[in-house]
VOGU-3710 file (C-alpha; in Angstrom, 3 decimals, decimal comma):
1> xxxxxxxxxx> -0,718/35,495/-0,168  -1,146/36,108/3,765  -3,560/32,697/3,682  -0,831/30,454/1,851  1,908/32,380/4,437  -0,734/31,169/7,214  -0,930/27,450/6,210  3,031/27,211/5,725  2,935/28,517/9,655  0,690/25,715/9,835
11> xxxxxxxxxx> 2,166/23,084/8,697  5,510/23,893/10,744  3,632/23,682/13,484  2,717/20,467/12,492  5,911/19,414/11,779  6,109/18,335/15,604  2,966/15,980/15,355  2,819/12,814/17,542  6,771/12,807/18,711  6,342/10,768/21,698
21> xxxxxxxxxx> 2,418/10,583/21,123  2,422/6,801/21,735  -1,254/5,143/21,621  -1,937/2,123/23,409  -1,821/-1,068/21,535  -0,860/0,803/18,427  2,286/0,418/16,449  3,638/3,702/13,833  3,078/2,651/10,092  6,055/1,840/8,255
31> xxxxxxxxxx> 5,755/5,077/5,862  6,149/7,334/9,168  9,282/9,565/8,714  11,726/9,388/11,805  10,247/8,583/14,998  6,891/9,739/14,563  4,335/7,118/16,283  1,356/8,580/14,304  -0,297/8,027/11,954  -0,697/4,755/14,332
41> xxxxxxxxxx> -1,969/1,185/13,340  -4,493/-0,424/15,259  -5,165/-3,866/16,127  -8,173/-3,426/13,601  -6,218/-1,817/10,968  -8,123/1,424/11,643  -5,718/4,102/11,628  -5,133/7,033/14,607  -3,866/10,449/12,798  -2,869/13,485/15,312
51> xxxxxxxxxx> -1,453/17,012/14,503  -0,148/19,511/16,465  -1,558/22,869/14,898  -3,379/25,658/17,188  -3,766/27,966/15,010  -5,906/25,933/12,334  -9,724/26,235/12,430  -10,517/23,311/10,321  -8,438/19,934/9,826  -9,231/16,498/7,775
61> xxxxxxxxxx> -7,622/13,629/6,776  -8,784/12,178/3,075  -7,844/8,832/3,204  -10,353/7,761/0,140  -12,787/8,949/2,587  -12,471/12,246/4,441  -12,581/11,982/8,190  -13,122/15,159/10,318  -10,289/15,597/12,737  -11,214/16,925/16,803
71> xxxxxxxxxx> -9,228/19,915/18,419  -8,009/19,232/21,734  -7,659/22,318/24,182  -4,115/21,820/24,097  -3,822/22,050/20,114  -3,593/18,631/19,090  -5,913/17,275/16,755  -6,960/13,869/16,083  -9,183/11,039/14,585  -9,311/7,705/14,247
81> xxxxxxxxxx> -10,190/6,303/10,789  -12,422/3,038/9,947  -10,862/0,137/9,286  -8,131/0,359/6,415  -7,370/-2,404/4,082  -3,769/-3,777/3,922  -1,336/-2,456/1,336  -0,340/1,100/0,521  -2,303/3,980/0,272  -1,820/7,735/-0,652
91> xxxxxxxxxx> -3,702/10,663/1,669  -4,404/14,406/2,085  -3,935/16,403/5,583  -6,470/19,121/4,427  -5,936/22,334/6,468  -8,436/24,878/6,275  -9,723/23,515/3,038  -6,045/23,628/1,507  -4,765/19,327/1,107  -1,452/19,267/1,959
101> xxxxxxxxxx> 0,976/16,215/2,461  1,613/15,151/6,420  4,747/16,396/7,479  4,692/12,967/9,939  4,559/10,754/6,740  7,054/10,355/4,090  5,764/11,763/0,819  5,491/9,910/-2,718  4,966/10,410/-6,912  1,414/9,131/-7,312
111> xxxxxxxxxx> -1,569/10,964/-7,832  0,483/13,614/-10,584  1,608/15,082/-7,635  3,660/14,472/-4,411  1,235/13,232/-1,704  1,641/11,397/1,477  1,601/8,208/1,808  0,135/4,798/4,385  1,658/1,093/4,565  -0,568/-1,026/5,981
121> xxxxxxxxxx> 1,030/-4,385/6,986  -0,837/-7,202/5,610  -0,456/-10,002/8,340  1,630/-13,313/6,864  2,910/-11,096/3,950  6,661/-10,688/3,590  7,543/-11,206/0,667  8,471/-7,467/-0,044  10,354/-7,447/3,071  13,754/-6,579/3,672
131> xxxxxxxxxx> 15,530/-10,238/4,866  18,370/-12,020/5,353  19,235/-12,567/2,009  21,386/-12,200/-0,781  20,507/-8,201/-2,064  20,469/-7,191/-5,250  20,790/-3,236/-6,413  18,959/-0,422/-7,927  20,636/2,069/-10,347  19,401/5,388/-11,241
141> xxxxxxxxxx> 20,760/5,889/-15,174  20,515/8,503/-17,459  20,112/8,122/-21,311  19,499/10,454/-23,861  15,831/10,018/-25,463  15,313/10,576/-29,624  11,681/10,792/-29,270  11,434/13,676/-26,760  14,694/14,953/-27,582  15,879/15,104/-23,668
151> xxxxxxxxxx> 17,748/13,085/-20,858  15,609/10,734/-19,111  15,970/8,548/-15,753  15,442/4,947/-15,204  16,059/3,014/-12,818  17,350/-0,716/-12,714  17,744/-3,762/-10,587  20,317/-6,114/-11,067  20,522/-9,104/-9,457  22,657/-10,552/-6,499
161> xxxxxxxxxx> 25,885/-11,667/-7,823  25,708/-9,733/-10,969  29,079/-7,762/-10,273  30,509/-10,748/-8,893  29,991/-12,332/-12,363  31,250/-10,623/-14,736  30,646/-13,093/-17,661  27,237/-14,016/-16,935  24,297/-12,293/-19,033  20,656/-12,206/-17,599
171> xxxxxxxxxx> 17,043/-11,715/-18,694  15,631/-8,293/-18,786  11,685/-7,521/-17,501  10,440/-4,026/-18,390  8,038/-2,737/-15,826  6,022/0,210/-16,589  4,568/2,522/-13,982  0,367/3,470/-13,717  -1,295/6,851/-14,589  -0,300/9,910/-12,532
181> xxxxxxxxxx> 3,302/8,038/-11,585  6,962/7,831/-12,676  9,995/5,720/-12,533  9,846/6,151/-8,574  6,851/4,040/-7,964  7,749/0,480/-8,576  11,225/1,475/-7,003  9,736/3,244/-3,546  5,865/2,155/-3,407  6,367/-1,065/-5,353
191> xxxxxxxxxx> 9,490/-2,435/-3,411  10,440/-4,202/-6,516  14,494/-4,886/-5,424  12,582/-6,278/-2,241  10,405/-8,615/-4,102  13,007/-9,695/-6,482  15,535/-10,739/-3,917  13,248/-12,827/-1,936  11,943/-14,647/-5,218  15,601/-15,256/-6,476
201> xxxxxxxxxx> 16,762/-16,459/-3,093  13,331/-18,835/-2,667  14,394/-20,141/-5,816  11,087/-19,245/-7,123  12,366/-16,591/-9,978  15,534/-16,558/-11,836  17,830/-13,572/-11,484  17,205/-11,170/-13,996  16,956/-7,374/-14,523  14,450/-5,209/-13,816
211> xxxxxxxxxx> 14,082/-2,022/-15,771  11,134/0,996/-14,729  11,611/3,567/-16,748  9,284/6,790/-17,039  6,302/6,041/-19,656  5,348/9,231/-19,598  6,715/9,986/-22,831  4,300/11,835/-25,183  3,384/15,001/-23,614  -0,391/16,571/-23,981
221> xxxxxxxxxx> -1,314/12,817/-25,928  -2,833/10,796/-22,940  -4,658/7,459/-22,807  -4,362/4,698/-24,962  -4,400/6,969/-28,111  -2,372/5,852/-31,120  -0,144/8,192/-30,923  0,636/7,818/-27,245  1,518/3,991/-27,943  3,636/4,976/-30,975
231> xxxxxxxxxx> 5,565/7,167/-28,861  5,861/5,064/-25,883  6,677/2,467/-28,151  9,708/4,209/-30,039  11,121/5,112/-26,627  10,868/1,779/-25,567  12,699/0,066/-28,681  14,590/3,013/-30,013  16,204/4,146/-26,511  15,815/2,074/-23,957
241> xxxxxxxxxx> 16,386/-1,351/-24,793  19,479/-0,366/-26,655  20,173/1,618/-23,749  20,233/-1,277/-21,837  21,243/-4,365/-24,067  24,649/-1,971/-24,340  25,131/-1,179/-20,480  23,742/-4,259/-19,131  25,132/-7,989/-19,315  21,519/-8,990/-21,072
251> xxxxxxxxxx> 20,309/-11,739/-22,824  19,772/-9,512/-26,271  17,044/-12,141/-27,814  12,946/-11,656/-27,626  13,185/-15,337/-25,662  14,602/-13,293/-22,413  12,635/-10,190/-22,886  9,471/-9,203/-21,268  7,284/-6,352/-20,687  4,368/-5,655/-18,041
261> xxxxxxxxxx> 3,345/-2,384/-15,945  0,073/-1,497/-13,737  -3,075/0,102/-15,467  -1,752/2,923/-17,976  1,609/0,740/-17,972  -0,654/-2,544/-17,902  -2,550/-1,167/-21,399  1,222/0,118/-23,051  2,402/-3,377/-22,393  -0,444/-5,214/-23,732
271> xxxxxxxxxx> -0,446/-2,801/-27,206  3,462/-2,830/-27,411  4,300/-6,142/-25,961  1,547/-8,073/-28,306  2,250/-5,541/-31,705  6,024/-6,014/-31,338  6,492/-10,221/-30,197  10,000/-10,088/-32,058  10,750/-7,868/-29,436  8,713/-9,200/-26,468
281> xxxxxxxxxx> 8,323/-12,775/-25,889  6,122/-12,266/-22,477  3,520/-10,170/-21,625  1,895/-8,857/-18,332  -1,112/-6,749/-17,773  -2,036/-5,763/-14,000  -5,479/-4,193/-13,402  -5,607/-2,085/-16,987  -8,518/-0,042/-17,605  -8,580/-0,897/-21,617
291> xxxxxxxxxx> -10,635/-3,915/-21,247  -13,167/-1,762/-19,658  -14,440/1,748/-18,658  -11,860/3,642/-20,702  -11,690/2,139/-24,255  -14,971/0,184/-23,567  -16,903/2,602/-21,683  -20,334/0,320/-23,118  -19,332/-2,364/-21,582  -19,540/-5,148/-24,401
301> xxxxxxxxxx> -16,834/-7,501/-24,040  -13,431/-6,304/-25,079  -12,913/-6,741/-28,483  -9,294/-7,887/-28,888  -9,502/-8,420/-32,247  -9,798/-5,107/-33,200  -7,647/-3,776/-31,004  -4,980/-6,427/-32,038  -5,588/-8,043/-35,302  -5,236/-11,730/-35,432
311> xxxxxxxxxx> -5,273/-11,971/-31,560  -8,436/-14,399/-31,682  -8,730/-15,442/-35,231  -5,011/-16,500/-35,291  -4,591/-17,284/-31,629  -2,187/-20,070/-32,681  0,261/-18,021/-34,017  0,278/-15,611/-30,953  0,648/-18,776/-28,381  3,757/-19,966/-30,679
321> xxxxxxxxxx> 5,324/-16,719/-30,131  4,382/-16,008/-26,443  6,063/-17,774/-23,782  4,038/-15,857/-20,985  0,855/-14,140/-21,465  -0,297/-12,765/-17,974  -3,380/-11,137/-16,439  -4,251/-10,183/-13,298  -6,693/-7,699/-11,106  -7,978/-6,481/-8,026
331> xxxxxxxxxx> -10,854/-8,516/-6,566  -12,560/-4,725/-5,527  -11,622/-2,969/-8,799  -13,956/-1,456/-11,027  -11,837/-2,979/-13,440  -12,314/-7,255/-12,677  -15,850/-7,949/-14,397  -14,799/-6,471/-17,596  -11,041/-8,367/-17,293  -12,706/-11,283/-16,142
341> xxxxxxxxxx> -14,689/-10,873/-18,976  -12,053/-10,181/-22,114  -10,135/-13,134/-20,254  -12,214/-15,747/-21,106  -13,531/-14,177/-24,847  -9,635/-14,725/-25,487  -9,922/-18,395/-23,715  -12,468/-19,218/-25,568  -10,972/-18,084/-29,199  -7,639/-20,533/-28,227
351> xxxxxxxxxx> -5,692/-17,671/-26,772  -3,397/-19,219/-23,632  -3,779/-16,483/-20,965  -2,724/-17,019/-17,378  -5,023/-15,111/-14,961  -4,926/-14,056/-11,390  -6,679/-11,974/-8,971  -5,966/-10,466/-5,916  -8,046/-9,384/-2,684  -7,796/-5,599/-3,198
361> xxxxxxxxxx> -8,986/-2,280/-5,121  -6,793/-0,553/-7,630  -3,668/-0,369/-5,513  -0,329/-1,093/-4,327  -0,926/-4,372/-2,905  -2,536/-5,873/-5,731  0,497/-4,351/-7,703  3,004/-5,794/-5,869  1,529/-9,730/-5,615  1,065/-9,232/-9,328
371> xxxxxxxxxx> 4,440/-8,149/-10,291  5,328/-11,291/-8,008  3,341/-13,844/-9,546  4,717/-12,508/-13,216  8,095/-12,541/-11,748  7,711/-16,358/-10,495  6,792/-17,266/-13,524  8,541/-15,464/-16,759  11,196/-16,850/-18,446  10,532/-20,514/-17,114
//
């Protein structure tokens, strides 16, 4: 008990980190909370960290990689990372051994746990700015769930204009969160309201809704079992849509309905969206694990056939009923040779499939371009 008491003394200490600590030619990430200039930016994308705490005898940052921080006689530690690749990443302060999240950094849902949090700027990317624009909004909702017999939130975007017209109805996306998240990510990491209003007011997407709800739905079943799917799927057709088709101006027809979510969310949307196409008429996948590693752990290539009968051997019939089927990874994911892969088996059986990759690992970045590119092009 006296160690934990120690770190919290620790950490309040550190709760004054960097105020004022400006480093030359540096500029305070975007995830900083208040004025803190550190965690810093570099010209080089490397990344300056400093915390005031005297009393610690051991301090690290785990950024991916865990860099050793120096203590300076007057109680301020710091390092300076290697270079960091654009887009968002989550990190540890470790004190004494103990990972904590930095008090100078706003803190996020993503690794099952709260955890701090890095936005790299990626230079000539803005299209999950905030801009001059027309803004659309983001509701947090309530709604009662049959399947784990409790309330649950999601969130949703509506359009700008959408309460100045009250007798227009819209196409709905459903965009499912990764492994270890919740509804918060594509709201706060993913910048989805962001992304949306830019595309509408380029003229690139049309307005429609977006709805992230929580797929964490069947709890102590994880993975891609059966019975996860069945229960993700009930929620999804039993509670939400309804949910939404009767609080929403929709368009209540599988034409203006799609589904697509980010590895665990990128596998629920390729086993509900493709088993239930009078419900989903598009379909997006973004750097899923099931066509490699998880439910292919040999390696082979995917087979789709099994997994969805008819997929290959009746492509035809698929391609009739899917306006949008949409794949995409990270060019530095485990993840792309096996995606590549179980792209072009379906190519090659007569299955349309629109790919896309992104410069990137299995993160935010990717995420976000991928969830653009869908959005540019569903419902067209």
């Amino acid at each position: 008990m006296k160690h934990f008491i120690v770190i919290i003394a620790i950490i309040a200490q550190a709760g004054i980190l960097c105020l004022g600590q400006v480093v030359e030619n540096s500029i305070p990430a975007p995830s900083n909370i208040n004025q803190n200039q550190c965690p810093c930016i570099m010209p080089d994308n490397s990344v300056v960290f400093k915390v005031k705490a005297p009393d610690a005898q051991n301090l690290q940052i785990d950024l991916g990689k865990k860099y050793d921080m120096v203590k300076g006689v007057d109680g301020l530690w710091s390092v300076r990372t290697e270079p960091v690749e654009p887009g968002f990443h989550y990190y540890f302060l470790i004190i004494d051994g103990i990972p904590v999240a930095d008090p100078a950094s706003q803190s996020f849902f993503g690794t099952g746990r709260m955890t701090s949090g890095i936005d790299i700027p990626e230079q000539g990317v803005d299209f999950y700015s905030v801009k001059n624009v027309p803004h659309g909004a983001v509701s947090s909702r309530f709604y009662y769930s049959n399947v784990t017999n409790s309330f649950r939130r999601l969130f949703v975007y509506t359009p700008p204009g959408y309460d100045q017209s009250p007798e227009k109805k819209y196409p709905v996306v459903y965009l499912q969160h990764g492994g270890g998240e919740d509804e918060t990510g594509w709201v706060i990491q993913g910048k989805t309201d962001m992304v949306m209003d830019n595309l509408i007011a380029d003229g690139k997407a049309l307005p429609m809704i977006v709805v992230i709800a929580n797929g964490n739905v069947a709890s102590g079943i994880g993975g891609y079992s059966s019975e996860a799917m069945t229960s993700f799927k009930n929620e999804m057709t039993q509670n939400i849509i309804p949910f939404i088709d009767n609080n929403y101006r929709t368009l209540a027809d599988v034409k203006y309905r799609a589904i697509c979510g980010l590895s665990m969310g990128g596998g629920q949307s390729f086993y509900v969206g493709l088993q239930n196409l009078n419900v989903f008429s598009s379909v997006g996948i973004f750097s899923s694990g099931i066509f490699g590693g998880i439910r292919n752990p040999s390696g082979n290539v995917f087979d789709a056939e099994n997994e969805i009968p008819g997929l290959l051997t009746q492509s035809a019939g698929f391609n009739k009923k899917l306006d949008l089927f949409y794949i995409s990874c990270g060019e530095g994911d485990m993840r792309i040779e096996h995606t590549k892969k179980a792209v072009d088996n379906m190519k090659k059986n007569g299955l349309e499939v629109e790919f896309n990759s992104f410069p990137g690992d299995h993160e935010w970045q990717v995420w976000r371009k991928s969830f653009h590119d869908f959005a540019s092009r569903v419902f067209k």
